[in-house]
C-alpha positions in Angstrom: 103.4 -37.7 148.4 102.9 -38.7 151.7 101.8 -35.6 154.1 101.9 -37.9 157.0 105.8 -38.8 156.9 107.2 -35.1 156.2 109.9 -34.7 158.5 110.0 -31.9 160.9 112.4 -28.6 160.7 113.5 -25.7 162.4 112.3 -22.5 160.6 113.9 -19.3 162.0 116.1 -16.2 160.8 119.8 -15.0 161.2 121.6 -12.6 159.9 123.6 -13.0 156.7 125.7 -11.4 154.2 124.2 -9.0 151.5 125.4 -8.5 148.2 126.2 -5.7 145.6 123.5 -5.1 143.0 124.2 -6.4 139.4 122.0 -6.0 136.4 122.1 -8.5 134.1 119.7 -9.8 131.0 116.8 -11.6 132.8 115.2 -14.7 132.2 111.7 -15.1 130.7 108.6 -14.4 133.3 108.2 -17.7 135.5 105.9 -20.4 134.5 102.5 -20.5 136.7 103.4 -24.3 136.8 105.0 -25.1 139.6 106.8 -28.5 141.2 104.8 -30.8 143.7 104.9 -28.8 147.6 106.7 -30.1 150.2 105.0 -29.9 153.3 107.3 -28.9 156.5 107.4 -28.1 159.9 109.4 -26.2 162.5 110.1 -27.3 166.0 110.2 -24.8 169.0 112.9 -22.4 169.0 115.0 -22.3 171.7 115.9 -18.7 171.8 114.6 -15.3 170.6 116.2 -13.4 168.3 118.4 -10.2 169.4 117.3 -8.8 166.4 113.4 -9.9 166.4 110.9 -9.9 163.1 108.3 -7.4 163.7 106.6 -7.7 160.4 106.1 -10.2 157.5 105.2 -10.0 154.0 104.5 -12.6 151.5 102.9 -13.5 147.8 103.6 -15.9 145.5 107.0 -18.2 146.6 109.1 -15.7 148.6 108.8 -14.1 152.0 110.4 -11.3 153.8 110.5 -9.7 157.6 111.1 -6.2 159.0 113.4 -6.8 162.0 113.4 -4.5 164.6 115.9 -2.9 163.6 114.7 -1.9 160.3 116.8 -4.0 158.0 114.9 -6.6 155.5 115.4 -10.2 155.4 113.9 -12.3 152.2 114.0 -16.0 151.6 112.7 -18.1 148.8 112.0 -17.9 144.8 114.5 -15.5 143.4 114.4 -15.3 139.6 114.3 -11.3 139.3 116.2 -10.6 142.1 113.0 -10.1 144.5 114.9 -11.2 147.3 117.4 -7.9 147.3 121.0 -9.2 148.1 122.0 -8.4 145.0 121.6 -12.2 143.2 118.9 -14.1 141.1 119.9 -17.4 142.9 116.9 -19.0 144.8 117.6 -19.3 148.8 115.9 -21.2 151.7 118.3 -19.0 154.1 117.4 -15.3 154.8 119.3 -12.7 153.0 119.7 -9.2 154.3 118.3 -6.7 151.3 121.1 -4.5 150.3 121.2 -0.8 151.9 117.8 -1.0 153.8 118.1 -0.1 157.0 115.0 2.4 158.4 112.1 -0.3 156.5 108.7 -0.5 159.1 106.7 -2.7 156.5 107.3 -4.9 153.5 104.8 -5.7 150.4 105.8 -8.6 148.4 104.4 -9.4 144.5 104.9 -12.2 142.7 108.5 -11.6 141.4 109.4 -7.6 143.5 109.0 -6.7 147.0 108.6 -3.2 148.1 109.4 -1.6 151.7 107.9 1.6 153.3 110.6 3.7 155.1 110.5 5.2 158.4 110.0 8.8 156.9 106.8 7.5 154.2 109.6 6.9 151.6 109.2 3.2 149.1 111.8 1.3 148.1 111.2 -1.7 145.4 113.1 -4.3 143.9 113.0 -7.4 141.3 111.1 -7.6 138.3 110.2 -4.1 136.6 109.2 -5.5 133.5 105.4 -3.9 133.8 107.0 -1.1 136.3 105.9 -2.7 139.5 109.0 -0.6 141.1 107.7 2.4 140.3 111.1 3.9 139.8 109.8 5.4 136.2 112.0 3.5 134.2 110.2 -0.3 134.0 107.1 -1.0 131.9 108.8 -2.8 129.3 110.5 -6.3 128.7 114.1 -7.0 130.3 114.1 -4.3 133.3 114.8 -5.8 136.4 116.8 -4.6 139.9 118.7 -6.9 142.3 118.5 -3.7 145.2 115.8 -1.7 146.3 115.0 1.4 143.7 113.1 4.4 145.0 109.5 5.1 144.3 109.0 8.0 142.3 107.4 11.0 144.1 106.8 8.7 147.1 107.7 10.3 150.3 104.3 10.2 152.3 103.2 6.7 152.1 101.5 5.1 155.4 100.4 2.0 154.3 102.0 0.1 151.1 100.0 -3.7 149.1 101.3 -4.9 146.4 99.5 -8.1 143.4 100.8 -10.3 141.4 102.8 -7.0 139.1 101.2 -3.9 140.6 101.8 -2.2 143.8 99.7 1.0 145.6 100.2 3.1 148.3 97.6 4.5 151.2 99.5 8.3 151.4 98.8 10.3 154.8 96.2 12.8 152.8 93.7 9.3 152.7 94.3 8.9 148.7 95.5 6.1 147.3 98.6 5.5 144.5 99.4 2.7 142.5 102.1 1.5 139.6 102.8 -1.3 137.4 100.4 -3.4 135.6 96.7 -1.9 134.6 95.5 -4.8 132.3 92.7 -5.3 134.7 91.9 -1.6 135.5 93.6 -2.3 138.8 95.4 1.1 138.6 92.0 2.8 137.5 92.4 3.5 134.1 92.2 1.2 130.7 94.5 3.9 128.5 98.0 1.7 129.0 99.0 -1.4 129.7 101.6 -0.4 132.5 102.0 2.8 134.3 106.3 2.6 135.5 105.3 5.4 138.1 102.6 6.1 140.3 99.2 7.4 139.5 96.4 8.7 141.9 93.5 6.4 141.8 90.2 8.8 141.2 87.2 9.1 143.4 88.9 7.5 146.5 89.8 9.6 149.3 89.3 8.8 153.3 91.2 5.5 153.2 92.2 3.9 156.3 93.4 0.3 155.4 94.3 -1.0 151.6 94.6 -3.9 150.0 95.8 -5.2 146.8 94.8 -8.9 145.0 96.0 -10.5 142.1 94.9 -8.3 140.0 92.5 -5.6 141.9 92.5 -3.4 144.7 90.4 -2.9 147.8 90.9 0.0 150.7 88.2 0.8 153.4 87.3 4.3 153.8 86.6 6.4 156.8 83.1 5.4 156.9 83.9 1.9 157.2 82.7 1.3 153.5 84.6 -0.9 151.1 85.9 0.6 147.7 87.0 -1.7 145.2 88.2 -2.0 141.5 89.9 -4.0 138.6 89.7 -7.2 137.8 86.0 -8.8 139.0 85.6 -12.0 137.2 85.2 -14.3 140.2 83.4 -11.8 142.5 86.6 -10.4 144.1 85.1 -6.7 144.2 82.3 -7.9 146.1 79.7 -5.5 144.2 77.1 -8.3 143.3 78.4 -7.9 139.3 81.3 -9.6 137.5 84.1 -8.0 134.8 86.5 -5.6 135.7 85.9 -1.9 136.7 88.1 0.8 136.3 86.4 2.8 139.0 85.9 1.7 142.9 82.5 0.2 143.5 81.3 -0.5 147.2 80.8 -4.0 148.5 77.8 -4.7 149.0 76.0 -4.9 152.5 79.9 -4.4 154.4 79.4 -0.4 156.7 81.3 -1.7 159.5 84.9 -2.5 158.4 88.3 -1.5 160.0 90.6 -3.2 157.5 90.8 -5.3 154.4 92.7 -8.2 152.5 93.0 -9.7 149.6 94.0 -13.1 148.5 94.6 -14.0 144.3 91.1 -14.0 143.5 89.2 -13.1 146.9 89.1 -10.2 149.4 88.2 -10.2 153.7 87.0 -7.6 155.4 87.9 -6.8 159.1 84.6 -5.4 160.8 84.5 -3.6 163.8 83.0 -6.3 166.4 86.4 -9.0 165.0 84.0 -11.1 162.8 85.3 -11.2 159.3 83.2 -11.0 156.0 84.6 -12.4 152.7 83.6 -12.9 148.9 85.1 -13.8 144.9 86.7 -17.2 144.6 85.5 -20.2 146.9 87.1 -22.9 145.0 88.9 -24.1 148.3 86.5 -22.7 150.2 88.8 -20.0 151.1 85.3 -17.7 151.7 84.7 -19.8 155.2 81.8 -21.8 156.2 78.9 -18.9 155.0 79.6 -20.3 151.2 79.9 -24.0 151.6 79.6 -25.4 148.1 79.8 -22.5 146.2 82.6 -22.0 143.8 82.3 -18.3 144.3 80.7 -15.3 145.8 80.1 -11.9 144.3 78.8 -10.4 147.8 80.3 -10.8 151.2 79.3 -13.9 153.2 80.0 -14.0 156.6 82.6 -16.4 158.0 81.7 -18.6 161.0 83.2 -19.5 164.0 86.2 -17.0 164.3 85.7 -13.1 166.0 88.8 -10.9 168.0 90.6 -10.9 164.8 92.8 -8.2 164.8 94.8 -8.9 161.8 94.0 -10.7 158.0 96.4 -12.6 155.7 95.2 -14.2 152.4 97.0 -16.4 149.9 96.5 -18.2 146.4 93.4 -20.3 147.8 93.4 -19.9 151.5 93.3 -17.4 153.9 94.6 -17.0 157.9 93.2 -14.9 161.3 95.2 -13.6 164.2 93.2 -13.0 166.9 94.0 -10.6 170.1 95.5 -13.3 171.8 98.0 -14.5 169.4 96.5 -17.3 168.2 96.3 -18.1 164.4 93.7 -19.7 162.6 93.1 -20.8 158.9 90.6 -22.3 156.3 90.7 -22.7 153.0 92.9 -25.0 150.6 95.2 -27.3 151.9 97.1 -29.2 149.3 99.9 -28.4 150.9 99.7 -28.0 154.4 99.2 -25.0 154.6 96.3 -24.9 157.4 98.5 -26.8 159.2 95.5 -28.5 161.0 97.6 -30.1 163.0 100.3 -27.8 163.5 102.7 -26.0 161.6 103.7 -28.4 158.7 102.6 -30.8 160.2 102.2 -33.2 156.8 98.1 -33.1 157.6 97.1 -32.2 154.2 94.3 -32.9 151.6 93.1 -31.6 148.3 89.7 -30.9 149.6 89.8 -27.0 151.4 88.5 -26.7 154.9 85.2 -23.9 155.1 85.7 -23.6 158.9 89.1 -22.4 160.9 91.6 -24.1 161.9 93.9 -23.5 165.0 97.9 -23.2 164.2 99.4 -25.5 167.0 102.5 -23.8 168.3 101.9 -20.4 167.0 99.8 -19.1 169.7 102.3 -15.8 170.0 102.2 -14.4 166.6 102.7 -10.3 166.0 102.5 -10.5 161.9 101.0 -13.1 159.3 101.8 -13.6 156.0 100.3 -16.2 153.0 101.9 -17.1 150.0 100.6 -19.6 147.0 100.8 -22.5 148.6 102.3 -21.4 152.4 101.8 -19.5 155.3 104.4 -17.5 157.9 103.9 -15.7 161.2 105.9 -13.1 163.3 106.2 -14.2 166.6 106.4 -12.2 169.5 109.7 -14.1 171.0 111.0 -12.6 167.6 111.0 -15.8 165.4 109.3 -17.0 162.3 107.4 -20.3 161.9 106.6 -20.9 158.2 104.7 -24.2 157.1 103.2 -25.4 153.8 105.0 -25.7 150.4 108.3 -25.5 150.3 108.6 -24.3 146.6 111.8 -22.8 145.9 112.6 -22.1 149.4 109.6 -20.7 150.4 109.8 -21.9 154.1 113.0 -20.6 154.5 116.5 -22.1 156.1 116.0 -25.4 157.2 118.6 -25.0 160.0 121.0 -21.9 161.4 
């Protein structure tokens, strides 16, 4: 495909029509193969919103934003019914998730999203099939739900992540809860495969900022040490060691940290000055400039060129900055445009990833960030969302309004 010739088009969000929930017999889990990306881009909006996007979410080939209001919009890959409106049909356009109405902050998985609720209530919806919606009633083959489900026993919840098919909770005590899949010891224990409601991870208290991978978990404590635990084999728990731990380990040589993300395979810690420290997979070079040539990192390298960073997104292979000002930068893979060296979708794309940041042209305003596999998406503060990158199943969005 040719990067350089993708047209340009206008990415933002309106309101449309929800849907009544169905349940029907679901399809088989998605294949990891997916088609060729298309590379996009969105020209300037003219107008703001009335109803702006104050936060986004995004993992795998689907995207949603908290408006302002409170209400959910989704877009993209909809298989399970992970984009709420009560369908399994794919959409570029932005559906309004059914009966949400009070959501301050979305967490999106591979095939379910979750939302926290104004009071510290979680809502999820989509595939349930290894109880990733937490309702108590997934964990086996065929459960699924087209509208959001409540969490069981959630009600306190100030912070929510979710992986590829588990999801966790920072609660308001510091202590942190997950559900769904625990192949990988990401939910701190080997006994089951799937836990369909949610369990308190042991030995971590004080948490201030979580994150959730792939398949592993990272939070940062009150001490400004990160914890993390499950799966390890490309040095995504930062602890020097590789295979999977059950129990939070600290990353090595990282005292300083405010926040944490984490991408598939790799995690980013937010330290207290703005720089940024990452470490696992490097493939893409998704760890920044400080591992150049390395295929992956089991301690924290320090990523060059980039400080004032006030807020972390990571995706499949690359990873995204907003700094204080607005501006966004990114590094890592590129096979799809997802850097957007040259703006947002701009059709500037190579196979080789990029070790040092890259400035977003055009989204110099942004207020949330969000990666997926193969694309990226930002809040902005006029209210509108740019998206660029692969276009797989919708992920971008409508292509006009």
């Amino acid at each position: 495909m040719n990067c350089a010739r993708a047209p340009r088009i206008a990415i933002t969000l309106a309101w449309l029509l929800t849907a009544c929930p169905t349940t029907t017999t679901p399809p088989p889990r998605p294949p990891t193969v997916v088609t060729p990306p298309t590379v996009v881009t969105p020209p300037t909006v003219q107008a703001a919103p009335v109803d702006p996007i104050v936060h986004v979410g995004s993992r795998g080939w689907h995207t949603c934003g908290v408006r302002q209001s409170g209400t959910v919009l989704c877009w993209g890959k909809n298989t399970y019914g992970q984009l709420g409106d009560g369908s399994r049909e794919n959409n570029p356009r932005a559906v309004r998730v059914v009966g949400l109405r009070d959501a301050v902050e979305v967490a999106v998985g591979l095939d379910f999203s979750c939302a926290r609720r104004k009071g510290g209530a979680v809502v999820c919806w989509g595939n349930d099939q290894d109880g990733q919606l937490g309702g108590g009633k997934g964990g086996r083959p065929g459960v699924f739900s087209l509208a959001p489900q409540p969490v069981f026993g959630l009600r306190d919840a100030a912070q929510i992540s979710a992986g590829d098919y588990h999801a966790c909770a920072r609660i308001k005590d510091g202590t942190v809860r997950c559900w769904g899949n625990a192949e990988n010891g990401q939910l701190g224990t080997d006994t089951q495969r799937a836990f369909a409601s949610p369990r308190t991870i042991p030995e971590v208290a004080g948490v201030v900022s979580l994150a959730s991978g792939a398949a592993h978990v990272c939070v940062v404590d009150a001490r400004g040490k990160v914890l993390c635990w499950g799966r390890n084999t490309e040095g995504q728990l930062g602890d020097g060691q590789t295979g999977s731990r059950l129990r939070a380990v600290e990353v090595k040589g990282v005292v300083d940290a405010v926040a944490v993300a984490s991408g598939t395979n790799f995690s980013c810690a937010q330290r207290r000055a703005g720089q940024i420290a990452c470490w696992g997979d490097n493939a893409a070079g998704q760890l920044g400039g400080g591992a150049r040539g390395q295929a992956k990192r089991h301690e924290p390298v320090a990523m060059a060129g980039l400080a004032q960073v006030v807020e972390l997104a990571l995706g499949g292979n690359h990873a995204c900055a907003r700094q204080n000002s607005g501006r966004v930068q990114c590094w890592g893979g590129n096979d799809a445009g997802q850097l957007a060296p040259g703006g947002p979708g701009v059709g500037s794309s190579t196979s080789v990833g990029r070790t040092a940041p890259v400035a977003v042209r055009g989204v110099e305003d942004a207020v949330s960030i969000a990666l997926g596999a193969r694309h990226s998406c930002a809040a902005r503060k006029r209210g509108d969302v740019a998206c660029w990158g692969g276009n797989e199943f919708g992920a971008l969005g409508p292509r006009a309004l």
